[in-house]
Structure formats: C-alpha cells, structure tokens
mmCIF file of the N, C-alpha and C atoms, coordinates in Angstrom:
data_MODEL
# 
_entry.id   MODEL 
# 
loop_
_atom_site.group_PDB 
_atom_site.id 
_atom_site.type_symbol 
_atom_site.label_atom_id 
_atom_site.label_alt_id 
_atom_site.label_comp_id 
_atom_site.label_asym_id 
_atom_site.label_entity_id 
_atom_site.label_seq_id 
_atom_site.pdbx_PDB_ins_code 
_atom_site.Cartn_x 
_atom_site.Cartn_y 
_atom_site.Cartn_z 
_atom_site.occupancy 
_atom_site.B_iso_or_equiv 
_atom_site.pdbx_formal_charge 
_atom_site.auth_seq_id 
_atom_site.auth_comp_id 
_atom_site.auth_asym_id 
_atom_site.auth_atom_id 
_atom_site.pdbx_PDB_model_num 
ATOM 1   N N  . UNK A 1 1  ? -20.755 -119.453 40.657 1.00 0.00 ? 1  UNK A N  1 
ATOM 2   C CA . UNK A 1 1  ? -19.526 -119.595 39.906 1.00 0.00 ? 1  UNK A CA 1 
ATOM 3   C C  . UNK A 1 1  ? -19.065 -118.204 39.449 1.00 0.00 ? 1  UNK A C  1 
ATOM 4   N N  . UNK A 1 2  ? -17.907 -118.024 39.611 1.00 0.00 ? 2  UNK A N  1 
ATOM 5   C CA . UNK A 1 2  ? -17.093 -116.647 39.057 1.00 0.00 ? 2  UNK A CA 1 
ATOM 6   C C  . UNK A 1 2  ? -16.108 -116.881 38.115 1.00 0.00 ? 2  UNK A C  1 
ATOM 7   N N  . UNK A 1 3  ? -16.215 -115.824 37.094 1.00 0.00 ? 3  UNK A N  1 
ATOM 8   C CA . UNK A 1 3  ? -15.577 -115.809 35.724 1.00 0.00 ? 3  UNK A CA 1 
ATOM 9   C C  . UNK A 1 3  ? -14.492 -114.928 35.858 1.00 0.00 ? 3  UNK A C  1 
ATOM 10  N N  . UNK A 1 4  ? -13.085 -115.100 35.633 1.00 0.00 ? 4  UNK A N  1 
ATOM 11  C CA . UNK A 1 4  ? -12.833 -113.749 35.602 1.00 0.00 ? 4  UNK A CA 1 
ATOM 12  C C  . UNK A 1 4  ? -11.908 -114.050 33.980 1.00 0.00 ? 4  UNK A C  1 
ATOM 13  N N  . UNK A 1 5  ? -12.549 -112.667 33.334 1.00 0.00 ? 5  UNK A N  1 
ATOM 14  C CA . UNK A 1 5  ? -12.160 -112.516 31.947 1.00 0.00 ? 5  UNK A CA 1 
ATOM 15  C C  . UNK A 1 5  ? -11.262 -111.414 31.881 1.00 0.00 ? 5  UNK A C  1 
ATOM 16  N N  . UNK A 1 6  ? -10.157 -111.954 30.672 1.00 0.00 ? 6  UNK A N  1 
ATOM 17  C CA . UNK A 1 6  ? -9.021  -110.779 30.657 1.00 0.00 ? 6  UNK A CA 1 
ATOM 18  C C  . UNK A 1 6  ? -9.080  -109.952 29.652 1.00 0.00 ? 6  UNK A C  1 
ATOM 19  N N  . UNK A 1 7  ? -8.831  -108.762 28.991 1.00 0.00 ? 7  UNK A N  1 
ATOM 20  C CA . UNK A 1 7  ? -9.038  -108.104 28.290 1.00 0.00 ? 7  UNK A CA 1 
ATOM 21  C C  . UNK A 1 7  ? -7.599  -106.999 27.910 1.00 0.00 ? 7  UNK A C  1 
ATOM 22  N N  . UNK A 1 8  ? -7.352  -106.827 27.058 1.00 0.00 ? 8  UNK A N  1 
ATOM 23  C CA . UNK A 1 8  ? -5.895  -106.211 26.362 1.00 0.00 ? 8  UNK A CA 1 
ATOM 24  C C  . UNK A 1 8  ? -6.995  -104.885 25.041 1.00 0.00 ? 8  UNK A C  1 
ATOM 25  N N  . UNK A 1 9  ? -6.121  -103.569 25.883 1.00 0.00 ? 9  UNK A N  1 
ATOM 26  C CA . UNK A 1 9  ? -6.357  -102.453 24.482 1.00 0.00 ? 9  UNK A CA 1 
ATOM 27  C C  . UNK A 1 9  ? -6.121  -102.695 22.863 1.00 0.00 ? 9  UNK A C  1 
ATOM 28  N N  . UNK A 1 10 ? -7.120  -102.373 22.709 1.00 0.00 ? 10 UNK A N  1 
ATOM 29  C CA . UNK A 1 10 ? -7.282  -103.236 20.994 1.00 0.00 ? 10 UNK A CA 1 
ATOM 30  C C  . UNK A 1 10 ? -7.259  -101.594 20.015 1.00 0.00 ? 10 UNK A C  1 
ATOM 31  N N  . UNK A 1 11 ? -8.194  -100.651 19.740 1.00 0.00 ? 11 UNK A N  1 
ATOM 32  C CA . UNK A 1 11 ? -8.304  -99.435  19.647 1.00 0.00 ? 11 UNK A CA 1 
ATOM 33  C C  . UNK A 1 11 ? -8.685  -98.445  20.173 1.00 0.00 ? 11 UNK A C  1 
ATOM 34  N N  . UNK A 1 12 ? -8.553  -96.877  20.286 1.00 0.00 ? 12 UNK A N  1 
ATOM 35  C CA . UNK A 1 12 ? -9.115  -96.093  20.759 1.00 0.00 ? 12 UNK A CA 1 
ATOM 36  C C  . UNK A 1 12 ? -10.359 -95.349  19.671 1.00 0.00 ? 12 UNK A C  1 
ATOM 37  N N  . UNK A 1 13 ? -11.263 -95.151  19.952 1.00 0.00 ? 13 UNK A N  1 
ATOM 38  C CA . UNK A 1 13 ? -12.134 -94.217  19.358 1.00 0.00 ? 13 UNK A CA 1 
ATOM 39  C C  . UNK A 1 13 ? -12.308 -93.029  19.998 1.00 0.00 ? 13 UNK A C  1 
ATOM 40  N N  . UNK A 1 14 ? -13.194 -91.983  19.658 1.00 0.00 ? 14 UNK A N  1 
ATOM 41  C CA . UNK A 1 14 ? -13.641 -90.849  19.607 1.00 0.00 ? 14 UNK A CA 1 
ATOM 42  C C  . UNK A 1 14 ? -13.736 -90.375  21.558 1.00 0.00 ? 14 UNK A C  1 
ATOM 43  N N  . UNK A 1 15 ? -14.699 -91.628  21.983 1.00 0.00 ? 15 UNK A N  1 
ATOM 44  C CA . UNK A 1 15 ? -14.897 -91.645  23.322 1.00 0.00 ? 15 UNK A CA 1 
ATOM 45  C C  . UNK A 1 15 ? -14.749 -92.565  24.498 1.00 0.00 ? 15 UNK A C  1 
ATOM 46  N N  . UNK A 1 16 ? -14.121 -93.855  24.155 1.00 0.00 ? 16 UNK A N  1 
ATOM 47  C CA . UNK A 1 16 ? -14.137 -94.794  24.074 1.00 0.00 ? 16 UNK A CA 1 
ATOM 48  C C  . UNK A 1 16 ? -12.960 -95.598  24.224 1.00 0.00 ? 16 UNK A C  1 
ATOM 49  N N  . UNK A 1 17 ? -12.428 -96.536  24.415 1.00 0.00 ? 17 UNK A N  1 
ATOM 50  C CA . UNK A 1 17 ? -11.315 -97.600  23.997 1.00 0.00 ? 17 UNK A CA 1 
ATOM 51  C C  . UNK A 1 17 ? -11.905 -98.945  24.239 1.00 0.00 ? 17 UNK A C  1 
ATOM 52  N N  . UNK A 1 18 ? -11.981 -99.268  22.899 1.00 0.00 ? 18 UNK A N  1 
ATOM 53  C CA . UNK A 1 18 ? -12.037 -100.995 22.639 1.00 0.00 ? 18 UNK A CA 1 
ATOM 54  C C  . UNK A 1 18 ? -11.095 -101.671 22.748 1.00 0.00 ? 18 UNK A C  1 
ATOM 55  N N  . UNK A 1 19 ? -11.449 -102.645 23.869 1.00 0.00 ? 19 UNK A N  1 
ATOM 56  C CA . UNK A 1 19 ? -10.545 -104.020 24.350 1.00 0.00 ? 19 UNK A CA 1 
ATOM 57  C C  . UNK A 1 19 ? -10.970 -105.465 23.818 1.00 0.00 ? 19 UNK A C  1 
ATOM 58  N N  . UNK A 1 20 ? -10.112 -105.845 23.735 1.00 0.00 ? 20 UNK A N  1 
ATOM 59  C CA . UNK A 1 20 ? -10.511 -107.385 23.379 1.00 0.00 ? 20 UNK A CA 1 
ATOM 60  C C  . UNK A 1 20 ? -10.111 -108.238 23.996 1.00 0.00 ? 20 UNK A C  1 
ATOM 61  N N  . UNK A 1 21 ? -11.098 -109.646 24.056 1.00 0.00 ? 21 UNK A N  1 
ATOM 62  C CA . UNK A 1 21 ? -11.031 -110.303 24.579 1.00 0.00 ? 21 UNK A CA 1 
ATOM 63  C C  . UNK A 1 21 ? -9.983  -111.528 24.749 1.00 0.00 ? 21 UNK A C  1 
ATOM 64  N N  . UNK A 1 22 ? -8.941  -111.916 25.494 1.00 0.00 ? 22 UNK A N  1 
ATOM 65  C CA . UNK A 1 22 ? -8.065  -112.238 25.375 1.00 0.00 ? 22 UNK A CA 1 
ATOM 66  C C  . UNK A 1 22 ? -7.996  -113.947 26.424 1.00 0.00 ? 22 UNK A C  1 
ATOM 67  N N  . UNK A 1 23 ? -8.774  -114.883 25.932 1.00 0.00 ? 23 UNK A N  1 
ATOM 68  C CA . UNK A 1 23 ? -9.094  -116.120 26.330 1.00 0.00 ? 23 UNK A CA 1 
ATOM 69  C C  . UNK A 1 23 ? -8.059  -116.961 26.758 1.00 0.00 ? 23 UNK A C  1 
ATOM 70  N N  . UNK A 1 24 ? -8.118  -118.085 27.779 1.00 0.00 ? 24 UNK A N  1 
ATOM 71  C CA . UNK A 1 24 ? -7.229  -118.845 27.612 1.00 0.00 ? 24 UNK A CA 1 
ATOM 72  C C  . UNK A 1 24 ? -6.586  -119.846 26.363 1.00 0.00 ? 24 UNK A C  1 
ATOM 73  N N  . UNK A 1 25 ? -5.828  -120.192 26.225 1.00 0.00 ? 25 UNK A N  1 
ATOM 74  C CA . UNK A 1 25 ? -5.866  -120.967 24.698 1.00 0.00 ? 25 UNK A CA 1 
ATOM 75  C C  . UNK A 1 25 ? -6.564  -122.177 24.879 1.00 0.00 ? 25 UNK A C  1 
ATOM 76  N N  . UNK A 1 26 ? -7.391  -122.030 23.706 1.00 0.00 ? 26 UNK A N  1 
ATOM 77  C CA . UNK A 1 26 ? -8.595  -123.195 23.480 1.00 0.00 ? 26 UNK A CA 1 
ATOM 78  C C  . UNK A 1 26 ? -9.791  -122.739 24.194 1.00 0.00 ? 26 UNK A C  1 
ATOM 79  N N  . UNK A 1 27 ? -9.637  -122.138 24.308 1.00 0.00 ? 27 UNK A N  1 
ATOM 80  C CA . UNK A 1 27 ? -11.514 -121.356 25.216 1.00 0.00 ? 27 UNK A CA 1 
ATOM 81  C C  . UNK A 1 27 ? -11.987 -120.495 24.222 1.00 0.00 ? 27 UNK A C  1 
ATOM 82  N N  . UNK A 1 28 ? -13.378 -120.667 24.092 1.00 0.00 ? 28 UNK A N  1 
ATOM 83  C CA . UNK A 1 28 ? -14.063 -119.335 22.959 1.00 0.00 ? 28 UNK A CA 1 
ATOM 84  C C  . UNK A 1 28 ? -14.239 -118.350 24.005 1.00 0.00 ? 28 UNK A C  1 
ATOM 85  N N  . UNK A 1 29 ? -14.721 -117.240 23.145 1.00 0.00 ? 29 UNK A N  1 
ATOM 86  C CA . UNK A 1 29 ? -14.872 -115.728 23.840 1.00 0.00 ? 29 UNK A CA 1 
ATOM 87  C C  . UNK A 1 29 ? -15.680 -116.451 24.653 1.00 0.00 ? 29 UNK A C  1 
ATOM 88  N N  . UNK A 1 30 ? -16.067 -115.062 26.056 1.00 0.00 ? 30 UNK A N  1 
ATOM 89  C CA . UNK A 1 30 ? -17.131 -115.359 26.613 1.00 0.00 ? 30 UNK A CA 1 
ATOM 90  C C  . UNK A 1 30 ? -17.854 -113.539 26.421 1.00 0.00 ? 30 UNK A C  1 
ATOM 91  N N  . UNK A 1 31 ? -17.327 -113.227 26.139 1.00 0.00 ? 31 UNK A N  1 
ATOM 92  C CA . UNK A 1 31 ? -17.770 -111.385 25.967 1.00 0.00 ? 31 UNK A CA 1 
ATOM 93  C C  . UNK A 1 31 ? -17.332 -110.778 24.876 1.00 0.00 ? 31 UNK A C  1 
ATOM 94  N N  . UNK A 1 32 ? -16.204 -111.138 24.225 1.00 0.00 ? 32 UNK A N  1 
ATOM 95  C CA . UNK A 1 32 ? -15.793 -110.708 23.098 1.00 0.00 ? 32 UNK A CA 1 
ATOM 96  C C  . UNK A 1 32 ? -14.812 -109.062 23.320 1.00 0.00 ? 32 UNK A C  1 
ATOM 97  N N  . UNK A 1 33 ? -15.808 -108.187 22.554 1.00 0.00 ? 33 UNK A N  1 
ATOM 98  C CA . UNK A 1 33 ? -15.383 -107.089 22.675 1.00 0.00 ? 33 UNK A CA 1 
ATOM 99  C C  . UNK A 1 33 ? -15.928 -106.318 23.479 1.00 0.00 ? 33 UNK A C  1 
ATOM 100 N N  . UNK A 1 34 ? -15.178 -104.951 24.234 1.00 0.00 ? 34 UNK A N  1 
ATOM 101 C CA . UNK A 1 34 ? -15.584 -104.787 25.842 1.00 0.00 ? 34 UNK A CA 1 
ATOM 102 C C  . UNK A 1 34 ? -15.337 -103.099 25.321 1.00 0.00 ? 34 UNK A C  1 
ATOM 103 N N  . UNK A 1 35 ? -16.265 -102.011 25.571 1.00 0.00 ? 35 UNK A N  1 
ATOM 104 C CA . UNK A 1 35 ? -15.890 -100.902 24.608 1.00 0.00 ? 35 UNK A CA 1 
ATOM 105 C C  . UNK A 1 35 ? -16.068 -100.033 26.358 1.00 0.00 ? 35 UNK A C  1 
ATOM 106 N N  . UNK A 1 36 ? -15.115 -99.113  27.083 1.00 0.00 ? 36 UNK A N  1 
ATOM 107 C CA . UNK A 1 36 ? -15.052 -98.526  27.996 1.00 0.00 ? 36 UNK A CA 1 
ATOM 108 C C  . UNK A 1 36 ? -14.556 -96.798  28.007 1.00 0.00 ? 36 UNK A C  1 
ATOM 109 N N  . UNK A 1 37 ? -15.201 -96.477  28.631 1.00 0.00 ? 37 UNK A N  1 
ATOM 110 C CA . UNK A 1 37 ? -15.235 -94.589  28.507 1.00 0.00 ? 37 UNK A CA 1 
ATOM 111 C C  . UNK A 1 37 ? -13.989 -94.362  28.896 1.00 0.00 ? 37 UNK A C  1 
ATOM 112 N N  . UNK A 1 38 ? -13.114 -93.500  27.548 1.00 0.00 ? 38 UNK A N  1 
ATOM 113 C CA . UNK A 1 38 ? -11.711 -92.730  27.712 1.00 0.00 ? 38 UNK A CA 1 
ATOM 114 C C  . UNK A 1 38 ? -11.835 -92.085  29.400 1.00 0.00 ? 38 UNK A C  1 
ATOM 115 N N  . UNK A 1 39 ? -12.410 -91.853  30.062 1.00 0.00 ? 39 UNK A N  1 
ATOM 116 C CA . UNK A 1 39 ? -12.177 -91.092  31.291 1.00 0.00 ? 39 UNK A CA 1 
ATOM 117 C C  . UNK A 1 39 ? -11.920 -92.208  32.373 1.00 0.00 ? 39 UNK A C  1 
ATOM 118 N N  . UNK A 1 40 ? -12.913 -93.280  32.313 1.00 0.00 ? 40 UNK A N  1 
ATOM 119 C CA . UNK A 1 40 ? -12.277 -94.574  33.244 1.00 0.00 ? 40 UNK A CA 1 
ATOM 120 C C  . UNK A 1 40 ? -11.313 -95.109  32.903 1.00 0.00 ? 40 UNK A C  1 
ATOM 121 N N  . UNK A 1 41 ? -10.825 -95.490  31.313 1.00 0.00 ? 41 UNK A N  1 
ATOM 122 C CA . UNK A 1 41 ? -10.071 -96.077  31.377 1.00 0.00 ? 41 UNK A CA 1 
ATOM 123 C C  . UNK A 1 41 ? -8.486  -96.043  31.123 1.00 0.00 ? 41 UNK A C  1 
ATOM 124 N N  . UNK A 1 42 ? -8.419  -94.505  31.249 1.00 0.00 ? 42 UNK A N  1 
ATOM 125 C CA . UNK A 1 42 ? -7.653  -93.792  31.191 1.00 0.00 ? 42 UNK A CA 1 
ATOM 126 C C  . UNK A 1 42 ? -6.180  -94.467  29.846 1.00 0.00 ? 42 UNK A C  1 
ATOM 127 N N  . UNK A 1 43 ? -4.790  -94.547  30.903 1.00 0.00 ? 43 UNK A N  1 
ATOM 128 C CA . UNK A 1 43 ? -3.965  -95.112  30.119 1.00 0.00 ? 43 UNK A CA 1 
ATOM 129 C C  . UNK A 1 43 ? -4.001  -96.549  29.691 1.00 0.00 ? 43 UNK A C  1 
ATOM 130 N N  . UNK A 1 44 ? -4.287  -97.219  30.504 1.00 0.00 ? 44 UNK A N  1 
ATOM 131 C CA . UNK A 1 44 ? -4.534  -98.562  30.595 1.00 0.00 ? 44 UNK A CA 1 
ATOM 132 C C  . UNK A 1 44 ? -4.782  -99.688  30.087 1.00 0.00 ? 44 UNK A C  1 
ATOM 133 N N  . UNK A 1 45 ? -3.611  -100.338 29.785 1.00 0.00 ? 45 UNK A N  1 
ATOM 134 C CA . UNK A 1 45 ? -3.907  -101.585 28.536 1.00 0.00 ? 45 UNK A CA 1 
ATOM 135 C C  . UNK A 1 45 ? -4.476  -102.686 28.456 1.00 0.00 ? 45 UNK A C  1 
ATOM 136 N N  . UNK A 1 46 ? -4.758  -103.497 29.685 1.00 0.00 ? 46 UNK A N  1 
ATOM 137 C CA . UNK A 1 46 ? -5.531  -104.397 30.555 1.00 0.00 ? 46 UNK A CA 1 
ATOM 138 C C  . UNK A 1 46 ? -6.446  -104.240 31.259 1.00 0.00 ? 46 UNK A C  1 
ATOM 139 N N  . UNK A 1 47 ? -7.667  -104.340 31.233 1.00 0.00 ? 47 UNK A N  1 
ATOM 140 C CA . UNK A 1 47 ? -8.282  -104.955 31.544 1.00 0.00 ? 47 UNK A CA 1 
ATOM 141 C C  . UNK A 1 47 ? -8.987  -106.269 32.376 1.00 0.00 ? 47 UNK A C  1 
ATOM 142 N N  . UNK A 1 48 ? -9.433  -106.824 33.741 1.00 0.00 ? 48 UNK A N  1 
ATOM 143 C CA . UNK A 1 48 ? -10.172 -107.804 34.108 1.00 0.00 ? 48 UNK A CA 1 
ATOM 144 C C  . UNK A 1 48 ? -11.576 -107.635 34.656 1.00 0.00 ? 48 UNK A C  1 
ATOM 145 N N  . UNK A 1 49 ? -12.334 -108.551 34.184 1.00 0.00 ? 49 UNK A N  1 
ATOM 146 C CA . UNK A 1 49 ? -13.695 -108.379 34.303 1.00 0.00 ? 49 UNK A CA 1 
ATOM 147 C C  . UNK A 1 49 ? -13.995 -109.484 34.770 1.00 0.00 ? 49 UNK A C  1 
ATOM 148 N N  . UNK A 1 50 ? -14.842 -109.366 36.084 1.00 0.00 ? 50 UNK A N  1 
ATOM 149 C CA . UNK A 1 50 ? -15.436 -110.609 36.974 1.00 0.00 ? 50 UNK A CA 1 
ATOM 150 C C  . UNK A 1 50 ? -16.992 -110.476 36.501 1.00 0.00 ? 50 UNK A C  1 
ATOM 151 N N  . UNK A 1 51 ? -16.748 -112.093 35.802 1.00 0.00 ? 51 UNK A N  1 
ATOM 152 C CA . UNK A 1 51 ? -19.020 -112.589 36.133 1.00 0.00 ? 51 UNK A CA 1 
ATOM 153 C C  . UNK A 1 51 ? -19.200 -113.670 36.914 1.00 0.00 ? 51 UNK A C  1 
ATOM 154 N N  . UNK A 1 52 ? -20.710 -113.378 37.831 1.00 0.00 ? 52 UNK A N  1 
ATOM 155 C CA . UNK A 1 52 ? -20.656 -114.523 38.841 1.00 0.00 ? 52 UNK A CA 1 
ATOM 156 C C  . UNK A 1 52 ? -21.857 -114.399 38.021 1.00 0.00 ? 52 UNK A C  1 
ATOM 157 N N  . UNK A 1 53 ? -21.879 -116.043 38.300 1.00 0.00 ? 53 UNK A N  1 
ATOM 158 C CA . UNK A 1 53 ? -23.420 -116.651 38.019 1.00 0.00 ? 53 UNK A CA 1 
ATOM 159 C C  . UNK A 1 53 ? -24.257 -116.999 39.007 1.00 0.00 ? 53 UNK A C  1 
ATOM 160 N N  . UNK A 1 54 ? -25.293 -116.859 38.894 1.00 0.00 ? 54 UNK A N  1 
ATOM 161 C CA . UNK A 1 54 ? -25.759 -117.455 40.719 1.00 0.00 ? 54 UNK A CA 1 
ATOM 162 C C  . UNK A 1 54 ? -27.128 -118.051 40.357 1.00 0.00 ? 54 UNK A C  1 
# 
C-alpha cells in the first residue's frame, strides 16, 4: 500500500524549513511535522511525500 502525504511551508528556521502536514479533511496526521534542509528545499512551499508499506 502507498501513502502519499501532502505537506505546505509552515516556518523557516536557522537551517531548515518546517512543513506541515496538510491531511485530507477528516483524516488525522500520519507524519505531522516534516522539518527539511534550506538547500533541498529551496523556495518551495509544497511538499509530497510517498510511504509504501509492504
């Protein structure tokens, strides 16, 4: 089974930009908060993140 979770820029820190987790309505988190290195994630306000379960 594959997840794919969406994620929207929430703050920037020091090294860092924290995204949050942005669910369908009525779904709880499945990851919450998603914290990614200023150099990958450059300008970028979105976020998607695939989990497979196997």
């Amino acid at each position: 089974m594959t997840t794919t979770i969406k994620f929207e820029r929430e703050k920037e820190t020091k090294h860092t930009i924290r995204f949050k987790e942005t669910p369908e309505e009525g779904q709880p988190h499945v990851i919450g908060t998603l914290y990614v290195q200023k150099w990958y994630a450059g300008s970028t306000n979105k976020l998607e993140v695939m989990i497979k379960k196997g």
